[in-house]
C-alpha positions in Angstrom: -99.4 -20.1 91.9 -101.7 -23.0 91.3 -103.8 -23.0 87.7 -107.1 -21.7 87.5 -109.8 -23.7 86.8 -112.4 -23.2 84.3 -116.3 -23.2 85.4 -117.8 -26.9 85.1 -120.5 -26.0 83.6 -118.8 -23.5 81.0 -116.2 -26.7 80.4 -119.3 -29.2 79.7 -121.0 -26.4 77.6 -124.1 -26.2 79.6 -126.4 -23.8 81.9 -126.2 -24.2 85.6 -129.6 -25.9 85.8 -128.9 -28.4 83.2 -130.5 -31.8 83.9 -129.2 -35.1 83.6 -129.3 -36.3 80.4 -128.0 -33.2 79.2 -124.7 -33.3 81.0 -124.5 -36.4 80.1 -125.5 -35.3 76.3 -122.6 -32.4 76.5 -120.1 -35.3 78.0 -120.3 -37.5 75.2 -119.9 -35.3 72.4 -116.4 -33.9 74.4 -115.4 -37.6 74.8 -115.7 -38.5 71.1 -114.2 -35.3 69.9 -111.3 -36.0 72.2 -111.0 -39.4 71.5 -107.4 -40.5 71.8 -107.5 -42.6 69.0 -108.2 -39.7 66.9 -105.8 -37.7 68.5 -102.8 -39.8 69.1 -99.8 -37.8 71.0 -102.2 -35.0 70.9 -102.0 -33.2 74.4 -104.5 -30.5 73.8 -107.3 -33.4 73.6 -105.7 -35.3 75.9 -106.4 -31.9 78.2 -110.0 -31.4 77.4 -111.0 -34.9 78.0 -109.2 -34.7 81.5 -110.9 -31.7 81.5 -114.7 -32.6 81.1 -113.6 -35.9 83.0 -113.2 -33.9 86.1 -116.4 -31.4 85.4 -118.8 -34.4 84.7 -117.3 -36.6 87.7 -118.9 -33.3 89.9 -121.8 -32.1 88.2 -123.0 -35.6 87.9 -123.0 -36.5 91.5 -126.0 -34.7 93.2 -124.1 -33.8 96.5 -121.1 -32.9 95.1 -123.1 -30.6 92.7 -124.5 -28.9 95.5 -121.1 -28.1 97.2 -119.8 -27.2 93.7 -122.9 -24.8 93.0 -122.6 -23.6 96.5 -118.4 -23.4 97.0 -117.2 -23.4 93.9 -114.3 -25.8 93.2 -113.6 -24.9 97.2 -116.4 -27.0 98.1 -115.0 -29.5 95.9 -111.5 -29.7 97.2 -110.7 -33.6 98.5 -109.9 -31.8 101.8 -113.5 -30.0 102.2 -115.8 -31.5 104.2 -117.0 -35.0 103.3 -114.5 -35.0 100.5 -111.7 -35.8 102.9 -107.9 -36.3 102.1 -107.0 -38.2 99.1 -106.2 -37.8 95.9 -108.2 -37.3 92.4 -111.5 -35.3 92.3 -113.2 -35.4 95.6 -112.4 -38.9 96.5 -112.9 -40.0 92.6 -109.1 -41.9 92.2 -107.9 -40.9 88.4 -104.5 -42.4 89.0 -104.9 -45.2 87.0 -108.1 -44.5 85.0 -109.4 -47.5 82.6 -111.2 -45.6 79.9 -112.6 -49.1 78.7 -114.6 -49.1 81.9 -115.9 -45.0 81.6 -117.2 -45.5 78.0 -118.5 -48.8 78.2 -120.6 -47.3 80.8 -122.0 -44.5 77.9 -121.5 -46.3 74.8 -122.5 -49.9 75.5 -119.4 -52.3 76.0 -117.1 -50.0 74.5 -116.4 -46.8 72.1 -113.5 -47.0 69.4 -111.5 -49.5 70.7 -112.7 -48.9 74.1 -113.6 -52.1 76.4 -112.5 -55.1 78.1 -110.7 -56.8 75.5 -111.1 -54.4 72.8 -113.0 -55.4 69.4 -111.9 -57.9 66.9 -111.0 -56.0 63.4 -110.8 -59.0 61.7 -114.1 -60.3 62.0 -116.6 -60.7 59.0 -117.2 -57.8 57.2 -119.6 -56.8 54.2 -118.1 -55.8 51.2 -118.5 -52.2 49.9 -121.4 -50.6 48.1 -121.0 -49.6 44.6 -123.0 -47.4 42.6 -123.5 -46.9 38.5 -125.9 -44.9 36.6 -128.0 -46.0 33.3 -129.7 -44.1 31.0 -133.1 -45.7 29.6 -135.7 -44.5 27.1 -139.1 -43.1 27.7 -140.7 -46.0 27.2 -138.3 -48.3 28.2 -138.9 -46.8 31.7 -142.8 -47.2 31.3 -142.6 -51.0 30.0 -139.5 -52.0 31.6 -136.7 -53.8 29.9 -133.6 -55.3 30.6 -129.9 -53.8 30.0 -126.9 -55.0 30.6 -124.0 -53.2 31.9 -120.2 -53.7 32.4 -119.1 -53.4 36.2 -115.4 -53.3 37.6 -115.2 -54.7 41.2 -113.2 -56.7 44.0 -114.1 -60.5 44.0 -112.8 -63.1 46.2 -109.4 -64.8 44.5 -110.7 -67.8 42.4 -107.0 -69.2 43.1 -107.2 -68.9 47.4 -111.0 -68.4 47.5 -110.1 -65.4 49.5 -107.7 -66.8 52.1 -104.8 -65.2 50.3 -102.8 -68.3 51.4 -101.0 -70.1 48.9 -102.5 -73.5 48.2 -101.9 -76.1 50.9 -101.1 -74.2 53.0 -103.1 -71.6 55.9 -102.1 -68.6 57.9 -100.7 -68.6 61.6 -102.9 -66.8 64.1 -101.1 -63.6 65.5 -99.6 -63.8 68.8 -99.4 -60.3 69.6 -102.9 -59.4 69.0 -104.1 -63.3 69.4 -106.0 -63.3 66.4 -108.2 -60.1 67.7 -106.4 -58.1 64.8 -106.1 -54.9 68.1 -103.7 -54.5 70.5 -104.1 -52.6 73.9 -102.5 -49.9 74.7 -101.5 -47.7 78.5 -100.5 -44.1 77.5 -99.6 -41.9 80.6 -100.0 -38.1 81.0 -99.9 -36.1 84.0 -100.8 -39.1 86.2 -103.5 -40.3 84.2 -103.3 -43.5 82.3 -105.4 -44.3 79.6 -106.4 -47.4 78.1 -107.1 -48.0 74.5 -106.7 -50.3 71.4 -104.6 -49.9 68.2 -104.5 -52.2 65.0 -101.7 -54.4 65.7 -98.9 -53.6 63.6 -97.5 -57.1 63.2 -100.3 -58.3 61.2 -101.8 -55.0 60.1 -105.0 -55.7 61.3 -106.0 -58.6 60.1 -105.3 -61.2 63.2 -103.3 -63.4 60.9 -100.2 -64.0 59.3 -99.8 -65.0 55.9 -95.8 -67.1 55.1 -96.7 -68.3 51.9 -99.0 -65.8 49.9 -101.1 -66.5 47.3 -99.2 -66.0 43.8 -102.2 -64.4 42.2 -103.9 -62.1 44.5 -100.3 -61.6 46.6 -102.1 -62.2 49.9 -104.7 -59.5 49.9 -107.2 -62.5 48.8 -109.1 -60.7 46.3 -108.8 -59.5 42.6 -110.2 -56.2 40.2 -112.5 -58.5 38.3 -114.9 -57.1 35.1 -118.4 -58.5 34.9 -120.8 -58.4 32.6 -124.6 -57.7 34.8 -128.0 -57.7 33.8 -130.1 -56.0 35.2 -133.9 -55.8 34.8 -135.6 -52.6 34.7 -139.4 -52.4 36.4 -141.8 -51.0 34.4 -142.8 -47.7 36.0 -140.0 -46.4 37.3 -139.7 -43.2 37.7 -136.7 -40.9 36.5 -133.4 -40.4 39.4 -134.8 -43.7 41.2 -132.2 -46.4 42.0 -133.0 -50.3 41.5 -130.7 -52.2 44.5 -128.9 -55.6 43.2 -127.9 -57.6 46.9 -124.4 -58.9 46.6 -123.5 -58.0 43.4 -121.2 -55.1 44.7 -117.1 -55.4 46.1 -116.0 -58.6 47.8 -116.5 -58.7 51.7 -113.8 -59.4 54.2 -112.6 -62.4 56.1 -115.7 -64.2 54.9 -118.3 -61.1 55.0 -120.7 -60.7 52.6 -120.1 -58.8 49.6 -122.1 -55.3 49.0 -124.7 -54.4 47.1 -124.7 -53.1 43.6 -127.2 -49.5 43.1 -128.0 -48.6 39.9 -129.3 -45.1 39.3 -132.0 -44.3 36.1 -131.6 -41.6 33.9 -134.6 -41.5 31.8 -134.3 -39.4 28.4 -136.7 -36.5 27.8 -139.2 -37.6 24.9 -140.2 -35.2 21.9 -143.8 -35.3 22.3 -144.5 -36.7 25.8 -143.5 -35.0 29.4 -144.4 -37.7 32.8 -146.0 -36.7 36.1 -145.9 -39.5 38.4 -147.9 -42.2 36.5 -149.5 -39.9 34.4 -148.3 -38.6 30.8 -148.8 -35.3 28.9 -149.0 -34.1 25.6 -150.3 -30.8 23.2 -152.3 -31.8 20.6 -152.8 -28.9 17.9 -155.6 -28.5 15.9 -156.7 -25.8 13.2 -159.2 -23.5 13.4 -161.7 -25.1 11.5 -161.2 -28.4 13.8 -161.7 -26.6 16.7 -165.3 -24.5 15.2 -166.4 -27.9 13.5 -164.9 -30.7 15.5 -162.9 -33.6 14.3 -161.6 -37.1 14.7 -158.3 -36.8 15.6 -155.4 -39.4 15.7 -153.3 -38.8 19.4 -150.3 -40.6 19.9 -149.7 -42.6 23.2 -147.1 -44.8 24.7 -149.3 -47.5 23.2 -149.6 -45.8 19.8 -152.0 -43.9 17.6 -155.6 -43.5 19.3 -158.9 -42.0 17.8 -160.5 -39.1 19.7 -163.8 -37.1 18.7 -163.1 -34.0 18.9 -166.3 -31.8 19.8 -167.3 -28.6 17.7 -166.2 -25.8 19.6 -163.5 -26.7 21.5 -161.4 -23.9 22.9 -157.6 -23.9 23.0 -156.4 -24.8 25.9 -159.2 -27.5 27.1 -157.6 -30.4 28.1 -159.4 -34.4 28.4 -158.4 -37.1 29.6 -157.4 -40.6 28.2 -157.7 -43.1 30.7 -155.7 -45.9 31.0 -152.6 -44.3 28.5 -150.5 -43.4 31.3 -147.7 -45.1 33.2 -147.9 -48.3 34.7 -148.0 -48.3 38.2 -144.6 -49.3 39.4 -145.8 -51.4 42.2 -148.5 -53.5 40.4 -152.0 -52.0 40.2 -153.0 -50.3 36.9 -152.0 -47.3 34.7 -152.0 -44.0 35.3 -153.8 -41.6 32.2 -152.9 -39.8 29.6 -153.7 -36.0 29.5 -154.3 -34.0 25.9 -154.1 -30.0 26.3 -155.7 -28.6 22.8 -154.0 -25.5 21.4 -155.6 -24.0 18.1 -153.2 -23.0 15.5 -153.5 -19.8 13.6 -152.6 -20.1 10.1 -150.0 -17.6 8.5 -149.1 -16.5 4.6 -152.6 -17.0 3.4 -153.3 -17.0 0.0 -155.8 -14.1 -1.4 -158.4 -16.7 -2.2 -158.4 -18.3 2.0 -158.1 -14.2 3.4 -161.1 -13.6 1.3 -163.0 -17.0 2.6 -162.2 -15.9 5.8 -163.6 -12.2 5.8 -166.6 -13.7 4.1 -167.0 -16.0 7.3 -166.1 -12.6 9.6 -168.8 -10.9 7.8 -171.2 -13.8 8.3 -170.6 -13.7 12.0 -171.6 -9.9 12.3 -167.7 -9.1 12.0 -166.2 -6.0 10.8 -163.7 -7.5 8.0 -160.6 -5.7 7.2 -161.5 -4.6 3.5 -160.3 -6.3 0.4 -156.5 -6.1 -0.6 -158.7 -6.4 -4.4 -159.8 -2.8 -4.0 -157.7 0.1 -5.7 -155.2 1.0 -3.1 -155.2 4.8 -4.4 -159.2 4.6 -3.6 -158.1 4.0 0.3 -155.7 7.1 0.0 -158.7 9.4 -1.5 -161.1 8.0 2.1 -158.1 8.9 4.0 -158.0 12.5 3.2 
């Protein structure tokens, strides 16, 4: 009894009046999940992609859609109709199927391997990123600075200057994968035949082969090497921020550039100032005769001490503004400000001589005063009753 066949469009994962592009969509993502270089010897894949082969080879030709819709896979049969006898899908020959030729079709000249020739693996390649984190000050971050920092990473060999030959003399091109560093490979299932590449295992890779290797680096051509970096800080920047330092990260390959070095700012929390953006904030307190009577006051800033004239009256919680105190703009442009949030103190453990000044100044302001700690507490006891 023959197998039966799954639904096209419940294979491709799509409704029946799916357009175009999103067969095509649903095709793609099958084919890279099924990817026989990610599956090597995997047979399930290797199913599936034979699988939405066949369902995209019919939903994606508009007559044979039609017959498909119309017939089911009857309508589809090589012997139905226009189909004729032959073999594969309705005249679509899968007996020797170049995958190279499918994907290149999707994927531009190629997907993993796939392709004519298959891709070179040992062409230039950049070097990887690396990434530290430094802590700064407050101010450090608003004036900028410069710190230095100590950084393990891959350098070319000063001995081959990255060749990883030993000197005089130079590596042999590989003859199995003729330099490309990939080999191409026919795997058969069911038959199918499928093309694809592999690193070449004679030369791991790399498209060369190394007799005499270098005595320092052992022929990789590079070496753990600790530096010593500086790096200068921008005033202005801004706390979780990263500052990017091109080529100053690992070594690149087979003459690539090397990567880039990010450095991540911390910036320490300050005792008397907290940042917004450019702008910086602080809570001056003042007493209560400061507040009723105004004052000059002193206010620390980033710059230092400035003098402020405090207006009679002032309420806790007003806030003003100094402008120009702030945090430099990190792009160039100016400062941001500096804004001072007032908070009047009460004072606590008075002496009898300041509780009697003050109920002398309730009084004066039409108050009712608490009365007198002075007067006979056995007098209070008598009223009571």
């Amino acid at each position: 009894m023959p197998e039966q066949k799954r639904d096209y469009y419940e294979v491709l994962g799509v409704q029946k009046g799916a357009g175009d592009d999103e067969l095509k969509k649903a095709y793609r993502k099958i084919a890279k999940e099924c990817h026989p270089d990610l599956h090597p010897g995997d047979k399930a894949a290797e199913a599936k992609l034979k699988e939405a082969n066949e369902a995209y080879e019919i939903l994606s030709d508009k007559e044979k859609r039609a017959r498909y819709d119309q017939f089911g896979h009857a309508g589809v049969d090589p012997n139905f109709g226009a189909g004729g006898p032959g073999g594969g899908f309705g005249g679509f020959d899968m007996g020797d199927l170049d995958l190279g030729d499918l994907f290149g079709s999707f994927f531009g000249g190629g997907f993993g391997g796939f392709g004519g020739g298959g891709g070179r693996r040992n062409g230039p390649q950049k070097g990887e990123d690396l990434r530290v984190n430094l802590t700064i000050t407050f101010e450090e971050a608003a004036f900028g600075c410069e710190k230095e920092i100590n950084l393990t990473r891959t350098e070319a060999c000063e001995d081959c200057r990255g060749s990883g030959c030993e000197a005089g003399t130079t590596a042999e091109t590989c003859s199995d994968c003729r330099g490309n560093g990939v080999v191409r490979i026919q795997r058969g299932a069911g038959g199918f035949s499928f093309s694809s590449t592999a690193p070449c295992s004679r030369c791991r890779g790399t498209g060369k082969l190394i007799h005499s290797p270098c005595k320092s680096c052992g022929g990789s051509g590079s070496a753990r090497k600790t530096r010593r970096i500086t790096v200068n800080i921008p005033e202005g920047i801004d706390d979780g921020q990263a500052i990017s330092l091109r080529g100053q990260g690992n070594a690149g390959k087979n003459g690539g550039p090397a990567g880039d070095l990010l450095v991540g700012v911390r910036i320490r929390p300050h005792a008397q100032f907290t940042r917004e953006g450019n702008t910086v904030l602080y809570e001056q307190k003042i007493s209560m005769s400061q507040a009723a009577l105004g004052a000059e006051l002193e206010i620390p800033t980033i710059d230092g001490k400035v003098k402020y004239d405090l207006p009679a009256g002032t309420q806790t919680g007003t806030t003003f503004r100094l402008r120009g105190k702030g945090i430099p703009n990190l792009r160039g442009g100016g400062r941001g400000d500096q804004y001072v949030t007032v908070r009047v103190v009460t004072p606590t453990n008075l002496n009898s001589k300041q509780k009697e000044a003050l109920r002398a100044f309730a009084q004066a302001m039409g108050e009712v005063a608490p009365e007198s700690e002075s007067k006979n507490p056995f007098e209070k006891r008598k009223k009571k009753k």
